[in-house]
C-alpha positions as CSV (number, residue, x, y, z in Angstrom):
1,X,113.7,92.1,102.8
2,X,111.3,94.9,104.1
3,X,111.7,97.2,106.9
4,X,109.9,96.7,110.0
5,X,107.2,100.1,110.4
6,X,108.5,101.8,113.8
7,X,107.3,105.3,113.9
8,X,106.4,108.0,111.3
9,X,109.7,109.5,111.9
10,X,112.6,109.8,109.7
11,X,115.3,106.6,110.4
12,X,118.2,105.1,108.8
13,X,118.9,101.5,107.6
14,X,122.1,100.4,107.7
15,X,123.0,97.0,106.7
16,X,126.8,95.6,107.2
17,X,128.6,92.6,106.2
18,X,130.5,90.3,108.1
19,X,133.5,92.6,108.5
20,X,132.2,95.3,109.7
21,X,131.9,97.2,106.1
22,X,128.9,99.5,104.8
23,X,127.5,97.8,102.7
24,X,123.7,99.9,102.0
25,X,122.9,102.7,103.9
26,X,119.2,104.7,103.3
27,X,116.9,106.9,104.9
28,X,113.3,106.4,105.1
29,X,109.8,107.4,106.9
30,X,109.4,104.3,109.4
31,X,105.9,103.6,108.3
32,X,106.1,103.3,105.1
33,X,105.8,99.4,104.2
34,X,108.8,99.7,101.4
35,X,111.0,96.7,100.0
36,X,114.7,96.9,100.4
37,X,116.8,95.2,97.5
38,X,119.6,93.0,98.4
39,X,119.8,90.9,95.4
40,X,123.3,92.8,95.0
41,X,124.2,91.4,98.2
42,X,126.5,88.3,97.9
43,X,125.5,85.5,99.7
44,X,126.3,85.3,103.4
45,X,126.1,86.8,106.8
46,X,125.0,90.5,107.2
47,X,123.8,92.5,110.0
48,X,121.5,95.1,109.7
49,X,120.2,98.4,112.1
50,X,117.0,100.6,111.8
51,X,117.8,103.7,113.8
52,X,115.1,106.4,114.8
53,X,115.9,109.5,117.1
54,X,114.6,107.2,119.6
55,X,115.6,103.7,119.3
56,X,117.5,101.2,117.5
57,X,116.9,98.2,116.1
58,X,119.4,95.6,115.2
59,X,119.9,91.8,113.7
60,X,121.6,89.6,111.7
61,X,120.0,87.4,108.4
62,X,121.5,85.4,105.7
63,X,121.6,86.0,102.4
64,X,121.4,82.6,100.5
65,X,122.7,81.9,97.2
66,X,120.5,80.8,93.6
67,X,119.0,77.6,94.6
């Protein structure tokens, strides 16, 4: 997964299972084209948010199991 560039401005990622729980949470420079591991990440539905002092960003994807 990699972070969609918003701003140079500080944000937070967030991302959140299906229950509501914290499941990564990191801070980054928005324009900085950086991968995100999730192969921790058990497969299923998660939800994640990119917040800057000025917006927020937020969707869902699916992490899918070893083929």
């Amino acid at each position: 997964m990699f972070q969609t560039p918003l701003s140079n401005e500080p944000a937070q990622l967030s991302i959140f299972d299906i229950t509501g729980k914290l499941v990564l949470g990191q801070q980054f420079i928005a324009d900085q084209h950086k991968p995100i591991d999730v192969g921790f990440l058990q497969p299923g539905i998660y939800y994640v948010s990119i917040e800057t002092k000025n917006q927020t960003m937020r969707n869902k994807f699916i992490k899918m199991g070893a083929q």
